[in-house]
N, C-alpha and C positions, 0 to 999 in steps of 0.2 A: 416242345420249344421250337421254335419257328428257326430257319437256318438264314445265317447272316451273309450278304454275298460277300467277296474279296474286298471290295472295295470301300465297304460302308464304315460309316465313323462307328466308333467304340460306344464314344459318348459326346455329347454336344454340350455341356460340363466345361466353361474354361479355365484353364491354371491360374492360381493369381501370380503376378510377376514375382521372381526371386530377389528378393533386394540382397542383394551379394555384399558384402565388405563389411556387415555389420560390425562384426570382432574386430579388423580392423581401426574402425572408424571410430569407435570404443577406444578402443590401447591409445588409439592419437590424443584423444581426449584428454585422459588419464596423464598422460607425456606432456601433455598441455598445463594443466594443473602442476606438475613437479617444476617443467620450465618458467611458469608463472612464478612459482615461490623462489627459486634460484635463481630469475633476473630482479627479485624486490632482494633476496641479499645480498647481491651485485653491488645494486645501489647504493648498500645501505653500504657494506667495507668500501665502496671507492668512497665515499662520505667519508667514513672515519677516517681515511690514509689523507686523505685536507684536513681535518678538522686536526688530526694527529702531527701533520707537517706545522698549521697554525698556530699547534698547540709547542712545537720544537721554537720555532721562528719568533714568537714572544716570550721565550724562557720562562714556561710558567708550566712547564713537567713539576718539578718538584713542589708546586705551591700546599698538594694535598699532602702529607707525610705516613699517613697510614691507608692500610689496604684494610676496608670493610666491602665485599661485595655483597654483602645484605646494605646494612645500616648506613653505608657509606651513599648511597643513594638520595638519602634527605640531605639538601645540604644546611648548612646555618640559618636559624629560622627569627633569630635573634640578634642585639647588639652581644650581649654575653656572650653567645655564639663565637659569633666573629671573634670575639678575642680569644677564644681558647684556640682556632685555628689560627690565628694571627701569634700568637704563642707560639704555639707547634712550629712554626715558620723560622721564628727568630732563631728558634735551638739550630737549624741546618747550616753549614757554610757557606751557600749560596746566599743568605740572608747576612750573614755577619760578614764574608769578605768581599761580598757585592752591591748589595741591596740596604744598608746599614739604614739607610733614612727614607726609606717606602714607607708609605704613610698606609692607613687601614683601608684606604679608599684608592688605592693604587694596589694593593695586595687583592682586594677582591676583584678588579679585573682580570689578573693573572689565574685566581683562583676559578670565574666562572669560566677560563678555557678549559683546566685541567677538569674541573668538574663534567663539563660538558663533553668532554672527550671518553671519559669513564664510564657514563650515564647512556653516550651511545651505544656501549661495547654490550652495556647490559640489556638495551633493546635490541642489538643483532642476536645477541644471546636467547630472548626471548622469541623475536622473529623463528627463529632457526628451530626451537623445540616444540614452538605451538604447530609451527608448520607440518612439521613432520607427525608430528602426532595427531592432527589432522588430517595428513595423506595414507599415514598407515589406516587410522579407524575408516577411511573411505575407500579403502583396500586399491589407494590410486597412484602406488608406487610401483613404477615398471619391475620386473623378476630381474634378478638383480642387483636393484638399485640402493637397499636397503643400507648393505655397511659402506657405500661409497656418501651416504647423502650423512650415515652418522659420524664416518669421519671427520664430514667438515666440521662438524659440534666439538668432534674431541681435541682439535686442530685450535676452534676459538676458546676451548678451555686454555688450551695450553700458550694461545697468546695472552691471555690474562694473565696470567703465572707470568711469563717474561716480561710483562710489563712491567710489574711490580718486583722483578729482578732488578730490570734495569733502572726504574725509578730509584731504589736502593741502593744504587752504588753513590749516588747524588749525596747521599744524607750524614754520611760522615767523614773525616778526614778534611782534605783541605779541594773536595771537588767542589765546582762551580756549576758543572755539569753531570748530567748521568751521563756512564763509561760509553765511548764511542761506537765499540765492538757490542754493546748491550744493545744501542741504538738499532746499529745494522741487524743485529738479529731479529729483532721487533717487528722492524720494516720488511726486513726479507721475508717473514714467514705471514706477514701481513699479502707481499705480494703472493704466495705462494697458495695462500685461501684464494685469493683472487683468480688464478689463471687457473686451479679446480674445477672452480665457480663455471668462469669463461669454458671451459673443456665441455663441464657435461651441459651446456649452454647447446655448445655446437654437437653435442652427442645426441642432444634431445632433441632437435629442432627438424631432425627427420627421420623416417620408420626405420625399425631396424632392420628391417628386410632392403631397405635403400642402401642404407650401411652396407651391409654382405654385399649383396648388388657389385656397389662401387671400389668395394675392396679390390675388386679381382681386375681394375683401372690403376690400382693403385701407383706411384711414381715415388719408387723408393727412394733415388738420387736427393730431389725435390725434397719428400718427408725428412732426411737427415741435415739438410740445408733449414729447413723449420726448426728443427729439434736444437742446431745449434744458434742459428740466430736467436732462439726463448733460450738458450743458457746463458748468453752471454748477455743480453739485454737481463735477465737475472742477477749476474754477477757487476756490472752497470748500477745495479740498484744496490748492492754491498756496498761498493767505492763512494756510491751516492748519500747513503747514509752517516759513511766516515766522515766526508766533506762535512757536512750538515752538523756533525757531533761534536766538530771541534773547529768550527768557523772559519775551515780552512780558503770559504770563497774571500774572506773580506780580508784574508792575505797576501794573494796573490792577485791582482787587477785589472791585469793588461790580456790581452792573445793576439798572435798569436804567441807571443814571448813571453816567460815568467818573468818577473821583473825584471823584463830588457835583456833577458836572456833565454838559452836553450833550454836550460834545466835551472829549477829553485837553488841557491843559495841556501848548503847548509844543508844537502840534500842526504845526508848520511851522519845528522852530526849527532844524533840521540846514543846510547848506548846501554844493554846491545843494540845491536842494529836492527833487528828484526822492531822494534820499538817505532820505529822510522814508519811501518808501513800505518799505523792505526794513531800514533799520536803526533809526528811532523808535520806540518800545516800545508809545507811546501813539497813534500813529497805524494802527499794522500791526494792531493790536486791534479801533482804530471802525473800520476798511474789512473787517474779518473780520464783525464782528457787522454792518454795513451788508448786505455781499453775503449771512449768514446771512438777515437781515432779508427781504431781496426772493426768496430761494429759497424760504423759506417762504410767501412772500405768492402771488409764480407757481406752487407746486406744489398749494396748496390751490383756487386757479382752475384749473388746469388739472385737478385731479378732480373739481371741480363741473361743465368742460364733459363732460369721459369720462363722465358721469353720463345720456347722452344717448346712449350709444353702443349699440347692437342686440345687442354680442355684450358678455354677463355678466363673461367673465374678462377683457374690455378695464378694462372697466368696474371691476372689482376690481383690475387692476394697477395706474392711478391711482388709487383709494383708497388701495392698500398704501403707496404712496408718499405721498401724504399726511400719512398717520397717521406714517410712520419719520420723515417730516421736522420732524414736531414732536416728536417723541420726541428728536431730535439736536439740537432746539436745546436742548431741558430740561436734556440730558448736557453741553452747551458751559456753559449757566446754571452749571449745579451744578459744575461742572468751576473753573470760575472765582471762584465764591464759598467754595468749600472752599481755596484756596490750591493749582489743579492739584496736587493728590496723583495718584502713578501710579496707579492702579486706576482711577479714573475718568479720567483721562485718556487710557491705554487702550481702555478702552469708549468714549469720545468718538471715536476715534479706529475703532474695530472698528463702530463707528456710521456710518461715513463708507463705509467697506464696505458697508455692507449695503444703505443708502442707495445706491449708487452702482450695485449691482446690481438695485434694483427702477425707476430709472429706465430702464437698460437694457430690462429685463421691458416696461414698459411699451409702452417705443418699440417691441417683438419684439411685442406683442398686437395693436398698433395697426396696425402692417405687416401681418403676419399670422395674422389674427382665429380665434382657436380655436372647431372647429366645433362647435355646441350642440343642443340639443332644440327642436325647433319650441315647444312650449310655452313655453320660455324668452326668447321672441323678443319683444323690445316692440313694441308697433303702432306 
């Protein structure tokens, strides 16, 4: 065998290049697929939470009387039809001490909102199980992710259930309405799917090795200023729903004054007292504008301290929230001095959304600080 000098090539054979990140660029895919499915049920619950306030706002919750989620799906396919639920109707109190002279042709407007509000619940339902069952057979759910994506399913079971809680309180005795406190919970935990949703939205949207990364940025002060601006814009949505349950906008008219004054008239007169906070018209109103009150006062100090913070998009997430929260109380203002008409109460309401989502944002920056340009960086 012939001797090779020092110098000489091995082999003249080139490498093919290493295409590096494969795995990566894979799992992003994959995260892409879950975030895809989790911004189409986004959609679909901010959908229902309108079509749901629509369905409050033309008192036509109670039009349906019975919970079928199979069968309840068909609606009336006939004139016979109609009258057996048009039956069903007359038996409730909402139809005998309210409604006494609706005609069949006025009942079934009320009936296609509730219908239609039901009928979505059942396609987010469906959304939610085909998806998943989808992502697992394509083995495209991140490690991890599996009991946080089947919660949300066990979460929209159980708002089913409270709907048909709350519907129920409607249907006998001498209510006109389903119970206040049933309402608030419907909605609460409607938003509460929601800001899930919104979380692994912002969970997913980058690697988790980004995440780690930025954790150790983290700006803990900041993240608890998150944490309580989303409870309290939470708790907003409680009072919000109270109002809503028991009509207590088209009570009170004026702002900044309750009827020409500091405090409603009658502001303690139920009894017991404790009664006052979920069924007085005039008191559910001043602790809704109250708790408005201090959310705005907290959210606008809490962007003046993010104002200090090194990293830009921190710093703009508390502004965004800011500026929504006084945008949402102008929509409550106007909301209230027009006589709650639906369209603006609505957006008062689709206001509360969005709100609710940039506090989240916020708390997600402040946790984990999106990485910037050195030039961006304050001394």
């Amino acid at each position: 065998m012939a001797k090779r000098a020092i110098f000489e090539e091995v082999t003249t054979t080139e490498r093919p290049a290493t295409n590096s990140g494969g795995i990566d660029r894979a799992r992003r895919g994959k995260r892409g697929w879950v975030r895809a499915w989790l911004a189409l049920l986004f959609g679909l619950v901010v959908l229902m939470v309108a079509v749901g306030g629509m369905t409050r706002l033309t008192d036509s919750g109670l039009s349906i009387t019975e919970w079928k989620p199979l069968t309840g799906a068909i609606p009336p396919l006939s004139e016979a039809d109609w009258q057996v639920e048009f039956e069903l109707y007359r038996q409730i109190p909402e139809y005998q001490l309210q409604n006494s002279g609706m005609t069949l042709a006025e009942f079934k407007v009320i009936y296609w909102w509730e219908w239609g509000h039901r009928q979505l619940g059942r396609v987010i339902g469906l959304v939610w199980a085909a998806g998943l069952l989808i992502l697992l057979a394509a083995k495209a759910v991140p490690p991890g992710w599996t009991g946080r994506l089947v919660l949300l399913g066990a979460l929209g079971g159980l708002q089913g259930a409270i709907g048909w809680w709350m519907v129920s309180s409607g249907l006998t005795g001498t209510m006109l309405d389903v119970a206040s406190y049933r309402l608030a919970t419907h909605l609460t935990l409607a938003f509460v799917i929601l800001s899930l949703i919104a979380w692994f939205l912002l969970q997913l949207a980058r690697p988790a090795s980004d995440l780690l990364q930025a954790r150790r940025l983290a700006e803990p002060r900041l993240a608890t200023w998150g944490a309580v601006l989303f409870g309290l814009t939470l708790w907003q949505v409680v009072w919000g729903a109270l109002v809503a349950g028991i009509d207590a906008g088209l009570w009170v008219r004026d702002w900044p004054t309750m009827n020409g004054g500091l405090f409603p008239v009658g502001m303690w007169d139920l009894s017991p007292w404790w009664r006052n906070l979920t069924e007085n018209h005039g008191t559910v109103q001043f602790l809704h504008r109250l708790f408005g009150y201090i959310l705005v006062a907290l959210a606008l100090y809490a962007a003046w301290r993010a104002r200090r913070s090194a990293h830009a998009a921190t710093r703009g997430a508390f502004a965004a929230v800011g500026v929504m929260v006084i945008l949402q109380m102008v929509l409550g203002i106007v909301t209230v001095l027009e006589g709650v008409p639906i369209q603006w109460a609505i957006l008062h309401q689709f206001g509360a959304v969005v709100l609710t989502v940039l506090t989240l944002r916020a708390r997600h920056r402040a946790l984990y600080p999106l990485a910037q340009s050195v030039r961006t960086v304050r001394p």
